[in-house]
C-alpha positions as CSV (number, residue, x, y, z in Angstrom):
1,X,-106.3,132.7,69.4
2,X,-106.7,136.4,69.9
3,X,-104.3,138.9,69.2
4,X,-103.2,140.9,72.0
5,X,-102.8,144.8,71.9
6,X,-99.0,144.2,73.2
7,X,-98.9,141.8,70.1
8,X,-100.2,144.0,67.3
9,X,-97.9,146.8,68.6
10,X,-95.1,144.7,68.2
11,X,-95.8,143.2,65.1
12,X,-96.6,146.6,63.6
13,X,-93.2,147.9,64.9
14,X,-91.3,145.3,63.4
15,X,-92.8,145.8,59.9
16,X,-92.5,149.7,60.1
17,X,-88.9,148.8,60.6
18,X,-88.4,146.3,58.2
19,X,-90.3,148.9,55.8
20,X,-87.8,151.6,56.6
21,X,-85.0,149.0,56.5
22,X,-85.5,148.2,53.1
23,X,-86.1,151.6,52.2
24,X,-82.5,152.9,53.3
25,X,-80.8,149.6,52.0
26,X,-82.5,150.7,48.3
27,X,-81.3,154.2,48.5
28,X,-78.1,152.9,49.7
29,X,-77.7,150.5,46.6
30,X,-78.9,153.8,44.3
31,X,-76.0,155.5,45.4
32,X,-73.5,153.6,46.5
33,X,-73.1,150.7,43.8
34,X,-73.3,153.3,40.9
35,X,-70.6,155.8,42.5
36,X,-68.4,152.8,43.2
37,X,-68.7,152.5,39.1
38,X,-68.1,156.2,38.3
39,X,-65.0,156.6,40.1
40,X,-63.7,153.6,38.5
41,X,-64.6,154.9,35.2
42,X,-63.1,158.4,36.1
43,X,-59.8,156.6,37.1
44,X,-59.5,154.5,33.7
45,X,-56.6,156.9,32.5
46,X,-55.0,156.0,36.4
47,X,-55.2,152.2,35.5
48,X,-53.1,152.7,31.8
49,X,-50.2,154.8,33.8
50,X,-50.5,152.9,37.2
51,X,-52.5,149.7,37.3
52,X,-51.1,149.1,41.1
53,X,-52.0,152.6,42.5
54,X,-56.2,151.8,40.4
55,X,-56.6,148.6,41.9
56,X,-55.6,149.7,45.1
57,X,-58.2,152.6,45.3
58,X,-60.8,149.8,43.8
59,X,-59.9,147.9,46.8
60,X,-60.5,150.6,49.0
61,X,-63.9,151.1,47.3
62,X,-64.7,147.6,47.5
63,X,-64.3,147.5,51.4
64,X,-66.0,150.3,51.8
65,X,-69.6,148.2,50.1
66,X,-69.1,145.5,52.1
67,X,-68.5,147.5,54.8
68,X,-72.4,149.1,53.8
69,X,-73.7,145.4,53.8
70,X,-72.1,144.7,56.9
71,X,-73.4,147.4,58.4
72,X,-77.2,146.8,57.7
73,X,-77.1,143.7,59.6
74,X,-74.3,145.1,62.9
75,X,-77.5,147.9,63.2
76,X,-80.0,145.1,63.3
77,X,-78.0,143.3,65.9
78,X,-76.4,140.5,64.6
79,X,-72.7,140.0,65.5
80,X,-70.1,138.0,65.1
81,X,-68.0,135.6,68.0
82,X,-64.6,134.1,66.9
83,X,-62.9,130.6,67.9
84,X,-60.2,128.6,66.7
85,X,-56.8,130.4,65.0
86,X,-56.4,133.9,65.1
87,X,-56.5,135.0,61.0
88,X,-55.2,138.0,61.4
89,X,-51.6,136.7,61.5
90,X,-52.1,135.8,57.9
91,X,-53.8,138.6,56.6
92,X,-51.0,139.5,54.6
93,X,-50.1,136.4,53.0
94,X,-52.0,134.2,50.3
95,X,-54.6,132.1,51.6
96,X,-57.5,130.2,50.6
97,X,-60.4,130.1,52.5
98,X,-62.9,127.1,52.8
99,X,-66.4,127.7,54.0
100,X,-69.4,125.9,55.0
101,X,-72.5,127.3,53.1
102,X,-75.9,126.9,54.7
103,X,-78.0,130.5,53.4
104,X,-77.5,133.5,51.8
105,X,-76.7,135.5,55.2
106,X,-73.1,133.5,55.3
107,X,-71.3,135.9,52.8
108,X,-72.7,138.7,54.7
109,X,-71.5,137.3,57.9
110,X,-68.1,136.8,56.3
111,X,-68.0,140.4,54.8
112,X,-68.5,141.9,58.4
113,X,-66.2,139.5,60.0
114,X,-63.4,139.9,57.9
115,X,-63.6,144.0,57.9
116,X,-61.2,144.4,61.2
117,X,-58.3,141.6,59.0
118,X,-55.6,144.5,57.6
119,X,-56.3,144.8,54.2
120,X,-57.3,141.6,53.5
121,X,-60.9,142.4,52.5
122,X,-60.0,144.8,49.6
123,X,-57.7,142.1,48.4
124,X,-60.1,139.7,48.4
125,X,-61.4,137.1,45.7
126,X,-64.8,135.8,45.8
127,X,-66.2,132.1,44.2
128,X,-69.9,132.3,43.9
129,X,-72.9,131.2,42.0
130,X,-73.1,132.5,39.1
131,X,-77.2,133.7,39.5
132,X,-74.9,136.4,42.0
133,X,-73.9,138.0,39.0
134,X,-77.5,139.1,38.0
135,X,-77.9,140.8,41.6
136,X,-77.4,144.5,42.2
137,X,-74.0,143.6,43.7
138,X,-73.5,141.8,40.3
139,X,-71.6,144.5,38.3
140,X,-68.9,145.4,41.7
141,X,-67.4,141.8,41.7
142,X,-67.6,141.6,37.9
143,X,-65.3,144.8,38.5
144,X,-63.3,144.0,41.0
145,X,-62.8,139.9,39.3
146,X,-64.7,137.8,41.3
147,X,-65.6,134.5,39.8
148,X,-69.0,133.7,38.6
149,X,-69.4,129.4,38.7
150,X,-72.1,127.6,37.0
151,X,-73.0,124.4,39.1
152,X,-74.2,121.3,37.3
153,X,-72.4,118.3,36.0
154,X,-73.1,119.3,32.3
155,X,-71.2,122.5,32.8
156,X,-68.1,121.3,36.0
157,X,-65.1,120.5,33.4
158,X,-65.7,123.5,31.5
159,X,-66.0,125.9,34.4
160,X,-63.0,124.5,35.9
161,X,-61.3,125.4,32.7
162,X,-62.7,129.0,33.0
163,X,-61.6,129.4,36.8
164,X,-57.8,128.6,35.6
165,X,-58.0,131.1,33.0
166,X,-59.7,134.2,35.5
167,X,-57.0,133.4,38.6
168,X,-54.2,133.3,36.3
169,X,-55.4,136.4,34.5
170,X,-56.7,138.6,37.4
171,X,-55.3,137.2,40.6
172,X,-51.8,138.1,41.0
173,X,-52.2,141.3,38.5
174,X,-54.6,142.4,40.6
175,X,-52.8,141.8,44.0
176,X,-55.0,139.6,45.4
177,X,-54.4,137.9,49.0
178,X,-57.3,135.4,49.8
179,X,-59.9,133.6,47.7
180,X,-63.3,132.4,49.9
181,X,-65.2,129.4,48.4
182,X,-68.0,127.3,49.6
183,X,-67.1,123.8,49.2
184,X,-69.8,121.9,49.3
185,X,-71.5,123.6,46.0
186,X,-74.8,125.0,47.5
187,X,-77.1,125.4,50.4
188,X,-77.0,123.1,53.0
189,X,-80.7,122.5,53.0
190,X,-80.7,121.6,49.2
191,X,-77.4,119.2,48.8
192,X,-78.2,117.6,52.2
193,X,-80.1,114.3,50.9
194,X,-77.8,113.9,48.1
195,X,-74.8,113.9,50.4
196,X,-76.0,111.8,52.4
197,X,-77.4,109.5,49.7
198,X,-73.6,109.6,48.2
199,X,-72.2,109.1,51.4
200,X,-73.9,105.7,52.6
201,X,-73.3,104.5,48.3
202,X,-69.6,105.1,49.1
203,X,-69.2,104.1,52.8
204,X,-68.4,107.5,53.9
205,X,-69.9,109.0,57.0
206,X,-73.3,110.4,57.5
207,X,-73.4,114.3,58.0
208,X,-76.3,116.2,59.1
209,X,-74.7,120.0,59.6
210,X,-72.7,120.0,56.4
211,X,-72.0,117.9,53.2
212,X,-69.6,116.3,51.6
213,X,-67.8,118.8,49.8
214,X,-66.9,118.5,45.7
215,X,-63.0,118.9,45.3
216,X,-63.1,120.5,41.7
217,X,-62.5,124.3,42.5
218,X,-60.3,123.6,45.4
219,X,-57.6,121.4,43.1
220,X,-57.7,124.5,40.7
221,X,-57.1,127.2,42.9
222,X,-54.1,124.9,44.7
223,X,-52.4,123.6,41.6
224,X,-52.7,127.5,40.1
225,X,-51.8,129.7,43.1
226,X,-49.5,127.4,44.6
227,X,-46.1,128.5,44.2
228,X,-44.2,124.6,42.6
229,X,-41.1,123.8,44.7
230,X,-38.1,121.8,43.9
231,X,-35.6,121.8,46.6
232,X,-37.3,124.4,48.9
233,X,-37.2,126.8,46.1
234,X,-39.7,127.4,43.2
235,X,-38.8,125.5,40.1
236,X,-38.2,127.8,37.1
237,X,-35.3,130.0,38.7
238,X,-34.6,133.6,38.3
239,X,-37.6,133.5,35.6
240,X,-40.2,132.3,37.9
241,X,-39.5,134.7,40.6
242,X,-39.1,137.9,38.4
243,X,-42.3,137.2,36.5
244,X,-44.5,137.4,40.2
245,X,-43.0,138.7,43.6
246,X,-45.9,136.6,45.2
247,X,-44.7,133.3,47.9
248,X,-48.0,131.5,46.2
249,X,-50.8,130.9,48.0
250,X,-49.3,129.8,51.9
251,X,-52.7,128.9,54.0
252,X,-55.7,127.2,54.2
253,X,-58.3,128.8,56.1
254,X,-60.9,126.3,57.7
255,X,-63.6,128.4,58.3
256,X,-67.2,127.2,60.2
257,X,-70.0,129.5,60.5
258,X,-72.1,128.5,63.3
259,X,-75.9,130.1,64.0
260,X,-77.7,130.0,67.3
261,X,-80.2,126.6,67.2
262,X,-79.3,125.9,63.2
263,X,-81.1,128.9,62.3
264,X,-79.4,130.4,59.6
265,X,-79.6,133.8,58.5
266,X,-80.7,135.1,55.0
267,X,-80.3,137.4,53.2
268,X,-83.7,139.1,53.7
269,X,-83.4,139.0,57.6
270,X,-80.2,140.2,57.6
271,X,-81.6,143.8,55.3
272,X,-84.9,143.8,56.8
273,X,-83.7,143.3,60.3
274,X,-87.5,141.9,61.8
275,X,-85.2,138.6,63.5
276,X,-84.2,139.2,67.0
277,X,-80.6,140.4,67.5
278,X,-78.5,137.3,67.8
279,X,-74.8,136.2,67.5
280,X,-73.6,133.8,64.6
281,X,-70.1,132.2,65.9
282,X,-67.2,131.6,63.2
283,X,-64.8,128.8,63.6
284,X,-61.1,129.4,62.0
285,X,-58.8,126.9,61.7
286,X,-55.3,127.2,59.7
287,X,-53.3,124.6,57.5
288,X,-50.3,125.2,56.4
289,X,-50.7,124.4,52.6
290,X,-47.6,122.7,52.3
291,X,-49.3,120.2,54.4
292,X,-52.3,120.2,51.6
293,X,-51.7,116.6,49.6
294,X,-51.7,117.4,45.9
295,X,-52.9,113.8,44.6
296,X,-56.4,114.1,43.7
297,X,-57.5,111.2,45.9
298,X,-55.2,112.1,49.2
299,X,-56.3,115.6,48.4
300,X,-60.3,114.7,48.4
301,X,-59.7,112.5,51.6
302,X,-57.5,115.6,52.8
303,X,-61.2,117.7,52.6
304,X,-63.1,114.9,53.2
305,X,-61.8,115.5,56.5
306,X,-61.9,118.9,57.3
307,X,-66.2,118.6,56.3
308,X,-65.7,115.6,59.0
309,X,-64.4,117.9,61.2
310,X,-66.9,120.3,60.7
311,X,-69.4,118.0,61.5
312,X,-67.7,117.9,64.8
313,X,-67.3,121.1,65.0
314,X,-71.3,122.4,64.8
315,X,-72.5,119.2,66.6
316,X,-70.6,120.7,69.6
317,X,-71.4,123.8,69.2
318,X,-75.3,122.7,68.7
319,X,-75.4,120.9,72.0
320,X,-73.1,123.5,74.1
321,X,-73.6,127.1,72.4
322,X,-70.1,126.9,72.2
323,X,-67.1,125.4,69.9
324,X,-65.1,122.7,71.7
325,X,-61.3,123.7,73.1
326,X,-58.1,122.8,70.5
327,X,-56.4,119.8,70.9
328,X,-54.4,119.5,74.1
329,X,-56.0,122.9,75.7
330,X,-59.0,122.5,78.4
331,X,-60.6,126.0,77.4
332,X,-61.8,127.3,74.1
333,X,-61.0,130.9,73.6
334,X,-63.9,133.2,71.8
335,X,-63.3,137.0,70.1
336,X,-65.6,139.3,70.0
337,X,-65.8,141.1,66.5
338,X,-66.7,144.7,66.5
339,X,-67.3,147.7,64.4
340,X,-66.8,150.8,64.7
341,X,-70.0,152.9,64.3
342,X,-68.8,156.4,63.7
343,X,-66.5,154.6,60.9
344,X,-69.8,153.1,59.3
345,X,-71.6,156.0,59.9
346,X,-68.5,158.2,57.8
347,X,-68.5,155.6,54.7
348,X,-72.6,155.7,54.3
349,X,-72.2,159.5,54.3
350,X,-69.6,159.3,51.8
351,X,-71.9,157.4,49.6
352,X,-74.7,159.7,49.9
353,X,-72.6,162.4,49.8
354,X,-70.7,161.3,46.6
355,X,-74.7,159.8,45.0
356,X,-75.7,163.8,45.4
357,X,-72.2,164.8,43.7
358,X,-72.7,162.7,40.8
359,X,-75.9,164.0,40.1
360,X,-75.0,167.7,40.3
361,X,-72.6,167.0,38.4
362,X,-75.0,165.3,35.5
363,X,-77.7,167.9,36.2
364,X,-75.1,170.5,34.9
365,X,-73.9,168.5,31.8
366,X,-77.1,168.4,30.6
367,X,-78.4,172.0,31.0
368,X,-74.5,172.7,29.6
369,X,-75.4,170.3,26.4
370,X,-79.2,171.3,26.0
């Protein structure tokens, strides 16, 4: 079939953009990542005398990069529409956060969604693969104590292990409010057959928008950050609550990402931008954890059923273009999320203004020392 004139225009357009796309996102990264290091290495002396005050400015620093990612993909169109609970009334407190994981574009989605909740998104912990930590983003969440999981069945018991040591280590010392994992252990696309396979061995229902979820990660974070109770109170007394100020961990965030005809966004669409502008839709729902079963089987029933739900969920939305209404209400309500683009446009100068800083100030070291 021939190619139009019309056609080769557009097609042109769309790779000059991608082309100059990619070529902002690299300088970007070039300055941006590497300043985020050398303030934190400047401030080292801060984080002997005042660890609170350090982490707090790291914080601010690491909002400020996903703010930069989230901004590569708000310029190429893509936003966000919110259903379900409004999270912001538990910004401030502990929560986990449970999300289905279908491509790489669903942590960028979260890290633009989640930069209008408070201060959540400096306070922040992040469970990912560990091939993440070989990215350029790599060496920021090493910094700012993400944790790096190795999937397979050869390595579960001892990263599990590992994942109790980091949260009790780094969570609460570095005043961490929410930790975001993905369930289900990988892309939907990949685990699909599998948990389907698993499904019909155990008599468990068939799911074709997510998978059955592993419960691994999920038991650790609950029986580490969960404050224990006896009476109403946490067990241990006056010792317990003078060692950490912290409530424990108070919510579970159901959260359901949802794209337009099960097209999912990755991670090279979302910095290359050469996709039509669309909307991805984000589903919260919140548990109160205390209604969270401990017991390893009523707790992997407990998720079992929020993946079920899911299902639900996305075969609604997939039929409708929208999620269905809560329980009991006739009318689901959606949220717009916005940023602010004179705010996005301030923190990209910043970066480039701080990259040309850096290398002034390295360009007079080394005529100073040679």
């Amino acid at each position: 079939m021939a190619v139009t004139l019309e056609q080769a225009r557009r097609v042109g357009y769309t790779c000059l953009k991608a082309l100059l796309r990619f070529a902002f996102m690299v300088a970007n990264n070039l300055v941006a990542i590497p300043s985020y290091v050398l303030y934190l290495i400047m401030l080292q002396p801060l984080r002997i005398l005042d660890s609170k005050s350090f982490w707090y400015i790291e914080g601010v620093l690491f909002k400020w990069l996903l703010a930069m990612v989230a901004s590569w993909g708000w310029w190429a169109g893509y936003t966000v529409v919110e259903w379900g609970d409004d999270v912001k009334a538990v910004s401030e407190d502990e929560a986990m956060v449970l999300v289905n994981h279908q491509a790489t574009g669903d942590v960028c989605t979260l890290m633009m969604c989640l930069q209008d909740k408070g201060t959540v998104v400096r306070q922040m912990m992040w469970l990912m693969d560990h091939i993440f930590k070989y990215t350029n983003f790599g060496i920021v969440s090493l910094i700012h104590g993400d944790f790096f999981i190795r999937q397979g069945r050869t390595h579960r018991d001892q990263q599990l292990v590992l994942l109790k040591d980091h949260l009790e280590k780094y969570y609460r010392s570095r005043n961490r409010k929410w930790i975001v994992l993905f369930p289900e252990g990988g892309f939907l696309r990949k685990r699909r057959e599998t948990s389907q396979a698993f499904a019909k061995k155990n008599n468990l229902p068939f799911l074709k928008h997510v998978t059955l979820p592993r419960l691994g990660a999920t038991q650790v974070i609950l029986k580490t950050l969960v404050a224990p109770q006896e009476n109403g109170t946490p067990s241990g007394g006056d010792a317990v609550r003078k060692e950490s100020k912290s409530k424990g961990l108070q919510w579970v965030i159901d959260t359901t990402i949802a794209y337009p005809k099960a097209e999912p966004l990755d991670i090279q669409t979302w910095i290359l931008g050469y996709r039509q502008p669309m909307v991805t839709h984000v589903h919260y729902r919140i548990f109160p954890v205390k209604d969270v079963p401990a017991e390893p089987e009523a707790l992997t029933n407990w998720l079992y059923q929020r993946f079920i739900e899911k299902e639900d969920l996305l075969t609604h939305f997939y039929e409708t273009g929208a999620f269905p209404p809560p329980q009991g209400q006739t009318k689901a309500i959606s949220r717009e999320m916005t940023l602010s683009n004179l705010w996005l446009v301030a923190i990209q100068s910043f970066a480039f203004l701080s990259g040309g800083m850096w290398y002034c100030l390295f360009q007079y070291l080394y005529h100073c020392l040679f």
